[in-house]
C-alpha positions in Angstrom: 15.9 39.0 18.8 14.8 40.7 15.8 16.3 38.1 13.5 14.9 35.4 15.7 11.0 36.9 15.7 11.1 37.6 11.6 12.3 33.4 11.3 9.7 32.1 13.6 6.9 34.2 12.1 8.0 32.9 8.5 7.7 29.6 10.0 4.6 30.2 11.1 3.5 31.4 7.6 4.9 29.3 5.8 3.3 26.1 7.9 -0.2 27.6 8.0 -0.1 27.9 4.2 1.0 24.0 3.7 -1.5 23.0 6.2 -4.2 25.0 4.7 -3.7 23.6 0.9 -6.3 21.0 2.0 -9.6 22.0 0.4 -12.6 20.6 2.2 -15.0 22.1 -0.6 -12.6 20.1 -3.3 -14.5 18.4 -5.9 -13.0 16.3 -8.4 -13.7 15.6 -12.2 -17.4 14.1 -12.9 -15.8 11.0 -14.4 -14.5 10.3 -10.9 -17.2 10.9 -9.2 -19.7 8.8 -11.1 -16.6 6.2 -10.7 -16.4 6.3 -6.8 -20.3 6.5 -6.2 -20.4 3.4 -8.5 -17.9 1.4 -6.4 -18.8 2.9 -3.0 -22.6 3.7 -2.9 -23.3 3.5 0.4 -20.1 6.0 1.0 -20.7 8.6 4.1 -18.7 12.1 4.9 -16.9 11.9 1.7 -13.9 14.5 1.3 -11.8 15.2 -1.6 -8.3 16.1 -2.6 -5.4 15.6 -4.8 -2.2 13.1 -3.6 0.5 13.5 -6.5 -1.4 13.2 -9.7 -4.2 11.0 -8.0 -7.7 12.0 -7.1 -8.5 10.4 -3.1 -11.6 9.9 -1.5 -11.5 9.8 2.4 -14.8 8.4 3.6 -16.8 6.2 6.0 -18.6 2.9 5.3 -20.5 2.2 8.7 -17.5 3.0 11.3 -14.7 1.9 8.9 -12.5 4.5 7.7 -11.7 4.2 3.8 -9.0 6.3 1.6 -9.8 5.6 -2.5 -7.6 6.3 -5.1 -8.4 7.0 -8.6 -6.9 8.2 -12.1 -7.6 11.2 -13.2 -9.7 9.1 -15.9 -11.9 8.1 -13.4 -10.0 4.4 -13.3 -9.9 3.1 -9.1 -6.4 1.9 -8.6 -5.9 1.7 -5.0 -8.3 1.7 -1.4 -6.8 1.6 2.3 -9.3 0.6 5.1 -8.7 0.6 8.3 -9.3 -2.8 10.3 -10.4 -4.2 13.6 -7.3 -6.8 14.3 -10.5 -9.0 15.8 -12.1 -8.5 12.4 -8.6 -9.9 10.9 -8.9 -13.3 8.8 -7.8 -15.9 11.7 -5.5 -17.2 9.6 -3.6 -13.9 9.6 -3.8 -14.0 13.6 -2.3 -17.2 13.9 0.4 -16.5 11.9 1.1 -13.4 13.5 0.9 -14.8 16.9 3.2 -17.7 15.9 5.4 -15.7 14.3 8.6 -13.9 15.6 6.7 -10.4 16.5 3.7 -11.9 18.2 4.5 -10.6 22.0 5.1 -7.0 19.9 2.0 -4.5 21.1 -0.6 -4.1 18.2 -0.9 -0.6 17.6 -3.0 -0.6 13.7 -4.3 -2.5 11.2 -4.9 -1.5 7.4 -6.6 -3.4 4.4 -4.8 -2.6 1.3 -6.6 -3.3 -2.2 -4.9 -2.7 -5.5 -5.8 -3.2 -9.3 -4.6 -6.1 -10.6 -2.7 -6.8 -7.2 -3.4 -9.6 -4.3 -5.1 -8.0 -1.3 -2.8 -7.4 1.4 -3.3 -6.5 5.4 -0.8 -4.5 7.3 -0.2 -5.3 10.8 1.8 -2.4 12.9 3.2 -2.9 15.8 5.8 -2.1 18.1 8.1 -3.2 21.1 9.6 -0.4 23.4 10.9 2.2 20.4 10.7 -0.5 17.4 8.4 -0.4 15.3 8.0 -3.1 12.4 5.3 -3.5 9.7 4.2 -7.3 8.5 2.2 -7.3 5.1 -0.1 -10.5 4.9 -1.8 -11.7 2.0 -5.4 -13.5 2.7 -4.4 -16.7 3.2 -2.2 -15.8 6.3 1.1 -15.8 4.3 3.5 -13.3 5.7 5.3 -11.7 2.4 6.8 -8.0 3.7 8.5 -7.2 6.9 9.7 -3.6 7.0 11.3 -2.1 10.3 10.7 1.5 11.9 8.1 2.1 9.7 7.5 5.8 9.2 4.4 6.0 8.9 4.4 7.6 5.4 1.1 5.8 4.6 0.9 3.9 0.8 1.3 4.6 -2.2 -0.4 3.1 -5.4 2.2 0.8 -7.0 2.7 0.4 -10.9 5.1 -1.2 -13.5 5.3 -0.5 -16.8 3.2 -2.4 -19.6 5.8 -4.5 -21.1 6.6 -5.9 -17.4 3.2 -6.3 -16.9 3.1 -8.2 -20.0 6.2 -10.1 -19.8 4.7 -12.0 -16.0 1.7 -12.8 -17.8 3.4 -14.7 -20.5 6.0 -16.5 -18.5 4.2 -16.7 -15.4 0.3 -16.8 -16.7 -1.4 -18.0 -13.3 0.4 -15.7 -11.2 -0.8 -12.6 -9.2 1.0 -9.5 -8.2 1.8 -9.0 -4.3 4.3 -5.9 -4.5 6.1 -4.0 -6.3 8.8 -2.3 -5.5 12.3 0.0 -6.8 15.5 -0.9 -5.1 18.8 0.1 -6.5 17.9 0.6 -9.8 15.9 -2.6 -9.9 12.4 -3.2 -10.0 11.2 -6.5 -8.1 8.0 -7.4 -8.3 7.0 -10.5 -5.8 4.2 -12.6 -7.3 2.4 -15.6 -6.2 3.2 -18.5 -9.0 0.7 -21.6 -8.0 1.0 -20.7 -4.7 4.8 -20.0 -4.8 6.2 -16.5 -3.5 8.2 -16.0 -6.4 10.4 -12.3 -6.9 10.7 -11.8 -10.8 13.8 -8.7 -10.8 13.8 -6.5 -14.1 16.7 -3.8 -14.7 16.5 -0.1 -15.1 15.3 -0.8 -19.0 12.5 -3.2 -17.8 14.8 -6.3 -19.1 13.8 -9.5 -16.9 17.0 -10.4 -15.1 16.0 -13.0 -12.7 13.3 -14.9 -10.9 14.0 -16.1 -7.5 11.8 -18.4 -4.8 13.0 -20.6 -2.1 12.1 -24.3 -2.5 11.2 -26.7 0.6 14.8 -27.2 1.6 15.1 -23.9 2.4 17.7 -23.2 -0.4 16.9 -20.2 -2.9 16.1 -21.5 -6.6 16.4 -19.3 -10.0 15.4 -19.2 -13.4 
């Protein structure tokens, strides 16, 4: 009994603590301020606080809810808004509806801007106890499918300069979608004049391959 009450009430401790880490009163750097008033002005109920090395702003434009992320040099690098699926491109609709998880139930939608990235919107939903996420870009083109999604929330994504600079050389029109670590890879999915293309680098940021289907349906690489 004894043993049991002394666990539970470090449990207890030990939870209020994590949950109260959270600073309402948490103002960041000035050079991050100035930088979020300048790109949200019209910003309401703005809170602060730290994510990893990142300074985030969770605020309200009208009745949208907004999450901004910035360097600690004041630079914006990432913003997650939540969305209205009515208020959804109706491209991005259609191709939900047509597409193989369009009976699934809705349950959110998310806006997800990055620097130097294409936009993307995140449609959750579920059937029963599955759960599946579908990343969209603009135009309605369906470019991420992850299942039981954990609800983790995002993360700003980055690659290192002489990736960066190595897709703008070889691929000079292109745009970034995603970027992502898998196995000791890094693929990084770009649209190439309106190609989905996935340029793979290895663990010493050597370009490896580039991948993309092609209108038979067969994958091609360079």
């Amino acid at each position: 009994m004894k043993t049991t009450l002394v666990t539970a009430l470090i449990l207890l401790s030990t939870t209020f603590a994590f949950s109260s880490c959270k600073d309402s009163s948490y103002t960041p750097p000035k050079n991050v301020v100035s930088a979020f008033k300048a790109k949200y002005p019209s910003a309401k109920r703005v809170e602060w606080e730290v994510k990893n090395t990142y300074q985030v702003a969770e605020f309200h434009i009208d009745f949208t809810e907004v999450e901004a992320w910035f360097d600690n040099n004041g630079q914006w690098v990432m913003t997650e808004s939540d969305v209205k699926y009515n208020s959804l491109p109706v491209v991005i609709r259609n191709s939900f509806k047509s597409g193989e998880y369009g009976r699934w139930e809705v349950e959110d939608v998310d806006k997800l801007e990055r620097a130097g990235m294409e936009t993307i919107y995140i449609i959750e939903a579920e059937l029963g106890e599955q759960e599946v996420a579908l990343h969209y870009l603009e135009n309605g083109t369906l470019v991420k499918t992850l299942m039981d999604n954990d609800g983790r929330g995002y993360q700003p994504e980055s690659a290192p300069k002489t990736v960066l600079q190595f897709i703008q050389q070889k691929y000079p029109q292109a745009n970034i979608v995603e970027i992502d670590q898998d196995k000791g890879l890094l693929k990084i999915d770009i649209i190439d004049q309106q190609i989905m293309k996935e340029v793979v680098f290895n663990h010493q940021n050597q370009w490896v391959v580039t991948t993309w289907e092609v209108s038979h349906k067969r994958s091609s690489i360079n």
